[in-house]
N, C-alpha and C positions, 0 to 999 in steps of 0.2 A: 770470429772474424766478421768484421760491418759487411753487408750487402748492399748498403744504399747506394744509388747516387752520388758518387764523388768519395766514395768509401769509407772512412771512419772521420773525413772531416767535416765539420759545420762551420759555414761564415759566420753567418749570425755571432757576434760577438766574440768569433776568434778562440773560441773553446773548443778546447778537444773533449770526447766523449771517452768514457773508460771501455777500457779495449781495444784503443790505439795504440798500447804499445807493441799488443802484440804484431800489429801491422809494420809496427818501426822496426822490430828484434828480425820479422823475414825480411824486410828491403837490405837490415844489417846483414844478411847472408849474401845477401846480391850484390851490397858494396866491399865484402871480402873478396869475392870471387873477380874483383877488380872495378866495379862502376864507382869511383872519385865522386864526385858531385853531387852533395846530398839532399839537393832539393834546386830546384828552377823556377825562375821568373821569366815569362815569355812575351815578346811584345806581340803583338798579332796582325794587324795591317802591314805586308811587306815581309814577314815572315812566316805564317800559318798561312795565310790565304794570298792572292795574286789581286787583291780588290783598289790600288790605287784610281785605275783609269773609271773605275767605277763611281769612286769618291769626286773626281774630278767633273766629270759629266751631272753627278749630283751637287755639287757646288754650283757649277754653271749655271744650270736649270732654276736653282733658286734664287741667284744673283739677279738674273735675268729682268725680272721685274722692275728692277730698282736701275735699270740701266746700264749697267756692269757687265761687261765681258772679261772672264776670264783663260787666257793663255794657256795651252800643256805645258810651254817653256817655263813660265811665271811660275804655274804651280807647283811641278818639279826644283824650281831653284829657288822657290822662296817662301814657300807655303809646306812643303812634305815635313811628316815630323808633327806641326800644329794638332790640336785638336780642333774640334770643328770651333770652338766659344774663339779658339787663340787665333784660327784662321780667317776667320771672317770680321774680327778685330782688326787683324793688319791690313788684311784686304782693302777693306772702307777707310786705313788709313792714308793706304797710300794712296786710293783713291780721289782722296782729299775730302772724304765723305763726314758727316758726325756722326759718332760713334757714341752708342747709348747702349745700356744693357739690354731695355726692350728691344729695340732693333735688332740687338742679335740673338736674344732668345727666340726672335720671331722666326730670324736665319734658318736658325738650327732647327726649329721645329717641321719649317717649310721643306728641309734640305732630307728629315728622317725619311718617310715614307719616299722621296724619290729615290734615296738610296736601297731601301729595304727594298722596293719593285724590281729595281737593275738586279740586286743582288741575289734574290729569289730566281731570277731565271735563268741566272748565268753566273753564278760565283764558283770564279776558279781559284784552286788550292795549288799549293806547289806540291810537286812533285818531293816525297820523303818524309815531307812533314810530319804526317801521319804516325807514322814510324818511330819516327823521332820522338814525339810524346810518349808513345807508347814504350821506348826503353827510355826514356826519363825515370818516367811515370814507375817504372820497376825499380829506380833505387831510393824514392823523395819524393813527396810532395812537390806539385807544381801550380804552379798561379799564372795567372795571364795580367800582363800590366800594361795598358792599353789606352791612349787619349780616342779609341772609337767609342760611342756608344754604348750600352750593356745590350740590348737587343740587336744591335748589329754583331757582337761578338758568340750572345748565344748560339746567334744563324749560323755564323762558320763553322763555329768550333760542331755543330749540328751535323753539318754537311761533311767536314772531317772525318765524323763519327768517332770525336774525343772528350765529347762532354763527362764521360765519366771519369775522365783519367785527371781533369781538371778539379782540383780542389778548392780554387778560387777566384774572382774574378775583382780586378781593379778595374774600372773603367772611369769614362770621364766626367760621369757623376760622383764619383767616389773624391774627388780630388781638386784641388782650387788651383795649383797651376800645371800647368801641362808642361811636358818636358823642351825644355833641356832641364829644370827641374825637378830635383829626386822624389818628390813627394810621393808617388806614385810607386816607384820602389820601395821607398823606407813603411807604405803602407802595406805594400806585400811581405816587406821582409818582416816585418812586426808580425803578421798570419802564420809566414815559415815557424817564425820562433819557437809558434804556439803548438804547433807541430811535429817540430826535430829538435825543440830545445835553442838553450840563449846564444850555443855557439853556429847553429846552422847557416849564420851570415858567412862563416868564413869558409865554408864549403859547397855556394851558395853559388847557380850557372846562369846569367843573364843570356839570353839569344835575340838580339837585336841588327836592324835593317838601319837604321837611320844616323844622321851626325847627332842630331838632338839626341837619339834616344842611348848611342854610347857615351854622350857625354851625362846622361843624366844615373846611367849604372854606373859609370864613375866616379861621379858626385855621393853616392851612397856606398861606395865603400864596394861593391863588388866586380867580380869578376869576368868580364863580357869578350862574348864570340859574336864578329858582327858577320852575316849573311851578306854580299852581295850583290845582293835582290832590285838594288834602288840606289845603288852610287858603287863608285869605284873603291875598291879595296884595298888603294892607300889613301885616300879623303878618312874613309872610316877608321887604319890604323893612324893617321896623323890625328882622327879625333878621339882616340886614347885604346882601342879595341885591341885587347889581349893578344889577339886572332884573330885573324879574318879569313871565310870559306867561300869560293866563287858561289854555291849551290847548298841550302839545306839539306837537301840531300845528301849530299858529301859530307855532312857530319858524321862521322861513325866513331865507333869503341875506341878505336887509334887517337883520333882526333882530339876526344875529347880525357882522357888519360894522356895522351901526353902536353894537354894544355892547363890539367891539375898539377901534373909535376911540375913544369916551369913556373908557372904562379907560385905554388906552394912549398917550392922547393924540397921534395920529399924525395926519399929516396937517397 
């Protein structure tokens, strides 16, 4: 049985190591005993952790120079969802601004450390989360698919204290467009594969906060429970969400068995 770090998986190149099955054949006891869902993709901002008003005071800050003020309202209604490349794209568009890639790789560069200072001293998690991974994590393989940063994600998932239970990580290095979409999924689900085999897409739990980011699990073919966390819970079922739960925490064993049977028709 792997002891490492993230257990019997390796990113790097999406290869499994022999002796993952045997990891597979107990998770297979756990999903007899009734866990449906054989592997998850998690988004992170809005679901794992509470770090929007973080992200936004970090954008501000960096904006700032260039003469740019930006809104809570604005940001919540027209920016949430973006990665940071997507957000400060539309930002400077609608600001009537030109829009150059150096200019917003400069963005983003400027925006990392002030976010990583806020976040260091005050990043808050939602309540369950924790939890949650950790009975994921017992029947499947899980991945975080994410337009944050990978150093902003490492810190959370840090502060969690889930980094082991996470076997991979998409961030918005990993991916050329950010959601609404699927790139970003179809990258993690290609990982599952490598892991649970060719059919684990269709057994497969997306847990998502955002419009963008259920319509981007829906563009790739899976199954999404949207949190919440960050819009109203008929926005997110009108923008295609399996399920919708006021609270990650409110996810439990109920929850999510009776939201494989209705997808899957089983039974």
């Amino acid at each position: 049985m792997c002891s490492e770090a993230g257990g019997c998986r390796r990113a790097a190149g999406f290869k499994s190591r022999p002796g993952c099955r045997d990891a597979r054949d107990a998770r297979a006891v756990v999903l007899s005993a009734g866990a449906v869902f054989r592997a998850a993709l998690l988004d992170y901002n809005g679901v794992l952790v509470d770090d929007e008003l973080v992200h936004l005071a970090a954008f501000q800050e960096a904006l700032r120079p260039l003469g740019l003020e930006l809104s809570e309202a604005d940001y919540w209604q027209r920016y949430l969802g973006f990665d940071d490349d997507g957000a400060f794209r539309a930002i400077l568009k609608d600001a009537q601004r030109s829009v150059t890639d150096e200019l917003v790789r400069e963005l983003i560069e400027a925006k990392r450390p002030l976010y990583l200072e806020r976040a260091r001293a005050d990043l808050k998690v939602f309540p369950g989360a924790a939890a949650l991974v950790r009975t994921l994590h017992a029947a499947g393989p899980l991945a975080v698919v994410s337009g944050a940063l990978r150093d902003e994600i490492e810190l959370g998932l840090s502060v969690l204290g889930v980094r082991q239970q996470i076997g991979h990580i998409v961030a918005a290095e990993d991916s050329r467009a950010s959601k609404p979409d699927p790139e970003g999924y179809l990258i993690g689900l290609r990982w599952l594969e490598t892991e649970g085999g060719e059919e684990v897409g269709r057994h497969t739990l997306v847990i998502e906060d955002s419009l963008s980011g259920v319509e981007a699990a829906k563009a790739a073919g899976l199954t999404c429970l949207a949190v919440g966390h960050s819009y109203p819970l008929e926005e997110l079922a009108r923008a295609g969400a399996d399920e919708t739960v006021d609270r990650i925490a409110h996810v439990d064993r109920e929850v999510l068995e009776n939201l494989y049977r209705r997808t899957h028709d089983a039974g």
